[in-house]
N, CA, C and O of each residue as an XYZ file, in Angstrom:
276
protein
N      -2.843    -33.970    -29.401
C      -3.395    -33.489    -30.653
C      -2.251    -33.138    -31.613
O      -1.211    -32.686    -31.134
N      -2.372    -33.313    -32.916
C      -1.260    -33.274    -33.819
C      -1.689    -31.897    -34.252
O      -2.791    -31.483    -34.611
N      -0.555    -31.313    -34.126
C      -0.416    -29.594    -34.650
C      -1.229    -29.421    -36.465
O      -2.021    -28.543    -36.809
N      -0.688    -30.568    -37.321
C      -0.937    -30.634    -38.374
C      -2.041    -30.297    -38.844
O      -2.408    -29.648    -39.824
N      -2.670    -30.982    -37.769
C      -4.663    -31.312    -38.048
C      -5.029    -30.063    -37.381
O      -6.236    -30.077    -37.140
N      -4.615    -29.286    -37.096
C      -5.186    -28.119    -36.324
C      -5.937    -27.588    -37.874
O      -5.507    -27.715    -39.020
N      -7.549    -26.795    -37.242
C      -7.970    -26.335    -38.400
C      -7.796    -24.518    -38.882
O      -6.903    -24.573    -38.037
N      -7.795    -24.092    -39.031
C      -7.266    -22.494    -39.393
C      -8.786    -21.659    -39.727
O      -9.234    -21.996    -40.823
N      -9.470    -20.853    -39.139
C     -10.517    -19.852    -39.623
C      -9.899    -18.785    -40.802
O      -8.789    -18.256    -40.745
N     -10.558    -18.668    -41.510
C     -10.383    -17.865    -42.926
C      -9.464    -16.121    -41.802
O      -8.491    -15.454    -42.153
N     -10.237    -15.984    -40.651
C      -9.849    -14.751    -39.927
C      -7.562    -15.278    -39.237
O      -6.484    -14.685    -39.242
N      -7.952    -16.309    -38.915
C      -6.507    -16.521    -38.752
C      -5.332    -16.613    -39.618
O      -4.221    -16.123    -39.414
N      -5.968    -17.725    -41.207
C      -4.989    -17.213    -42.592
C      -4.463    -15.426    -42.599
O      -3.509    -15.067    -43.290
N      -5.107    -14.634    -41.890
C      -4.187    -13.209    -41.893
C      -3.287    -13.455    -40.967
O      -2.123    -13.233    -41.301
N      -3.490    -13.877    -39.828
C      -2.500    -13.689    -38.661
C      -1.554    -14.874    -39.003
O      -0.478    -14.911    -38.407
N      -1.779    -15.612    -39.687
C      -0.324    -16.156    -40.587
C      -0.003    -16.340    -41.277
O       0.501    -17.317    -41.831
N      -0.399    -14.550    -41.620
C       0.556    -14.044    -42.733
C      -0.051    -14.401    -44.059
O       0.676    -14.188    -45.030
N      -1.361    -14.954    -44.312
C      -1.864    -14.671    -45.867
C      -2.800    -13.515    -46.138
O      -3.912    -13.204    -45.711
N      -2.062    -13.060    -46.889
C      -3.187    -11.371    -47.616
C      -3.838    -11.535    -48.440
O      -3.550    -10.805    -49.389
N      -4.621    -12.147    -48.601
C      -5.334    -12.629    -49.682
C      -6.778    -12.060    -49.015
O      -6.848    -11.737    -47.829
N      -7.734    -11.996    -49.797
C      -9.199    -11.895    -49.404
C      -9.737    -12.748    -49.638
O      -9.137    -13.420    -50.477
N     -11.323    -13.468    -49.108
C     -11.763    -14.515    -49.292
C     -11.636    -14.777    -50.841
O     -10.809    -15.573    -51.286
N     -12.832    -13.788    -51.937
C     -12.470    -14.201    -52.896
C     -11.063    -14.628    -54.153
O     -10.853    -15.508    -54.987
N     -10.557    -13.737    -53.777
C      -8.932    -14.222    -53.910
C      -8.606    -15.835    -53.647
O      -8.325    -16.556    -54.604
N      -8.657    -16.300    -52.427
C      -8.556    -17.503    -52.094
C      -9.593    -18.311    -52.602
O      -9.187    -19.279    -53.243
N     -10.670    -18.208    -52.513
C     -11.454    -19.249    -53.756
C     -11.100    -19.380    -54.969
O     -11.052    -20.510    -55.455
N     -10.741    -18.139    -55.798
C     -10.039    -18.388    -56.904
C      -8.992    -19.307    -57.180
O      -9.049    -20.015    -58.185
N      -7.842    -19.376    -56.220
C      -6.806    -19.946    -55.907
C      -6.851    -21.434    -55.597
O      -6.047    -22.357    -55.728
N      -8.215    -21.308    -55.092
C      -8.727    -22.930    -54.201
C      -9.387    -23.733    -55.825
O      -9.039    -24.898    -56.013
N     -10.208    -23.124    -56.787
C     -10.466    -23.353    -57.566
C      -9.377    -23.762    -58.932
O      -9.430    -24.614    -59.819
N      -8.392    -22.671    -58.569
C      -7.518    -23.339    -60.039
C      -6.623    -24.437    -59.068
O      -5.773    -24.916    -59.820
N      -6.523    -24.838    -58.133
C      -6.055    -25.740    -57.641
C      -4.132    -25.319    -57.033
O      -3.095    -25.975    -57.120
N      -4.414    -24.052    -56.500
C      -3.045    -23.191    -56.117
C      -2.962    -23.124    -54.565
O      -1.965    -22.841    -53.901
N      -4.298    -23.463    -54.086
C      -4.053    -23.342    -52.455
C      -4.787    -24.566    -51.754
O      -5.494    -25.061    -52.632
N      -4.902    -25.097    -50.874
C      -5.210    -26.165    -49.955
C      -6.722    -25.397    -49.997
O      -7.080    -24.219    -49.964
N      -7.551    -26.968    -50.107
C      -8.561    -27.038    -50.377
C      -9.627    -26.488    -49.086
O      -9.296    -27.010    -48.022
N     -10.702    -25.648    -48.972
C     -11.014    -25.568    -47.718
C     -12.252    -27.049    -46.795
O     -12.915    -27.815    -47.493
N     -12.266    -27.087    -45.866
C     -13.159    -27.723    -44.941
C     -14.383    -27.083    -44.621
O     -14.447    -26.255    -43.712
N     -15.383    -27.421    -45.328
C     -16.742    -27.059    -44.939
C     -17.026    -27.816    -43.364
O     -16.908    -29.008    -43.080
N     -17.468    -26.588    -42.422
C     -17.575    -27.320    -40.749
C     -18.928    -26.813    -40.635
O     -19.340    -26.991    -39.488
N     -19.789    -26.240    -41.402
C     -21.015    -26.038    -41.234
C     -21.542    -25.006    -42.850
O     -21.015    -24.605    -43.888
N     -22.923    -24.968    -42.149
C     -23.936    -23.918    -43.023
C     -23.078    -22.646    -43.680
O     -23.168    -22.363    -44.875
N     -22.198    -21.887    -42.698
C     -21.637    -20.920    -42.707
C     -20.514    -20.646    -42.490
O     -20.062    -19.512    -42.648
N     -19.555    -22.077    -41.907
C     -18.160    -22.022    -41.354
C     -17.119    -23.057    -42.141
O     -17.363    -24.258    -42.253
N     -15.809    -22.356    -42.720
C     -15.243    -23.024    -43.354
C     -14.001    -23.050    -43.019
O     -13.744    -21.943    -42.544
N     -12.802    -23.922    -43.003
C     -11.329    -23.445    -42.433
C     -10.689    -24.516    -43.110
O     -11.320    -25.282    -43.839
N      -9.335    -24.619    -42.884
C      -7.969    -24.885    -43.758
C      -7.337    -25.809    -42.662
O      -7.764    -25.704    -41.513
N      -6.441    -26.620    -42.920
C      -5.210    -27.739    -42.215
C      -4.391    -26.713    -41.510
O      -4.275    -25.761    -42.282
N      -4.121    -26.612    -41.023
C      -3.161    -25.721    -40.674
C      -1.860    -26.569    -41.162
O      -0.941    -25.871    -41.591
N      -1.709    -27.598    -41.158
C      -0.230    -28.464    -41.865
C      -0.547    -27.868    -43.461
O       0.354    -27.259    -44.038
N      -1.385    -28.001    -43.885
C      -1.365    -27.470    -45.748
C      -1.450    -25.918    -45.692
O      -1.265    -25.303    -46.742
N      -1.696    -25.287    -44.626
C      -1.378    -23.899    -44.857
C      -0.061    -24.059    -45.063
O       0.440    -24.014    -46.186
N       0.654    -24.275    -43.883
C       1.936    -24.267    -43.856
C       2.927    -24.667    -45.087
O       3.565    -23.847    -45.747
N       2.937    -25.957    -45.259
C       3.457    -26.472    -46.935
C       3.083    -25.973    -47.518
O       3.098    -26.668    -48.535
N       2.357    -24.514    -47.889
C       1.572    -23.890    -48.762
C       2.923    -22.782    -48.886
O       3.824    -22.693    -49.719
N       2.631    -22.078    -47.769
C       4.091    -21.164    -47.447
C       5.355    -21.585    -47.594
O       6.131    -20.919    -48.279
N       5.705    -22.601    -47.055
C       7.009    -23.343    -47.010
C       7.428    -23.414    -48.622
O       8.593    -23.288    -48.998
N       6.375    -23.622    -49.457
C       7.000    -23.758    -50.580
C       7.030    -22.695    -51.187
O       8.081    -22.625    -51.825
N       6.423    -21.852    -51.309
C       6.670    -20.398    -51.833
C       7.990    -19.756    -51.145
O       8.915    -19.357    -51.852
N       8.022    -19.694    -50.042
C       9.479    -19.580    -49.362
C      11.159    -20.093    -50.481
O      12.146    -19.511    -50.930
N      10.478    -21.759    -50.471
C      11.346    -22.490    -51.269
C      11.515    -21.830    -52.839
O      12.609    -21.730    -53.395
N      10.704    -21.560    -53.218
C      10.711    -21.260    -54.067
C      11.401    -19.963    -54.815
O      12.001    -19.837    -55.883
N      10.927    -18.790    -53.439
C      11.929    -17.637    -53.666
C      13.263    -18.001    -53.311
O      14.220    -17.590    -53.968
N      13.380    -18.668    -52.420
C      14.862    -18.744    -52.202
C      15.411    -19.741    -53.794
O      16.270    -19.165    -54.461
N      15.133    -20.541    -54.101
C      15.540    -21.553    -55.821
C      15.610    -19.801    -56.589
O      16.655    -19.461    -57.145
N      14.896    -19.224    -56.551
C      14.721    -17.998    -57.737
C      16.046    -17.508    -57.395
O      16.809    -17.504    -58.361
N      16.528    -17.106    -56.334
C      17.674    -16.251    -55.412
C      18.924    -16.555    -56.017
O      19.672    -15.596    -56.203
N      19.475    -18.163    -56.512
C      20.283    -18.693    -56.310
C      20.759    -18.936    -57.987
O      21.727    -19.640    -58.275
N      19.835    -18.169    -59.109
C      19.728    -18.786    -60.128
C      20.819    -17.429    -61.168
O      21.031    -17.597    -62.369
């Protein structure tokens, strides 16, 4: 199984490390700032775990470009 495709529950985006609240993240998902979510049912929705990640990775990148300026 490719790590990439792993899917992420809205409850695990905390345990790595996003503080955001749901609505927060819809907002975000809506202006087009965070990886889009996966509808898996009536009531269940989750994230790439590879686009979480490049999600972070670049904000990372990003503070560090700010650091250097």
């Amino acid at each position: 199984m490719q790590i990439e495709r792993l899917l992420v529950s809205k409850k695990e985006l905390k345990a790595l490390g996003i503080p955001y609240t749901p609505q927060h993240i819809a907002r975000l998902e809506k202006a087009g700032t965070f990886p889009k979510r996966i509808v898996l049912g009536q009531c269940r929705v989750a994230w790439c775990y590879g686009e979480i990640r490049a999600w972070i990775d670049e904000r990372i990148a990003r503070r560090d470009a700010a650091g250097k300026g």
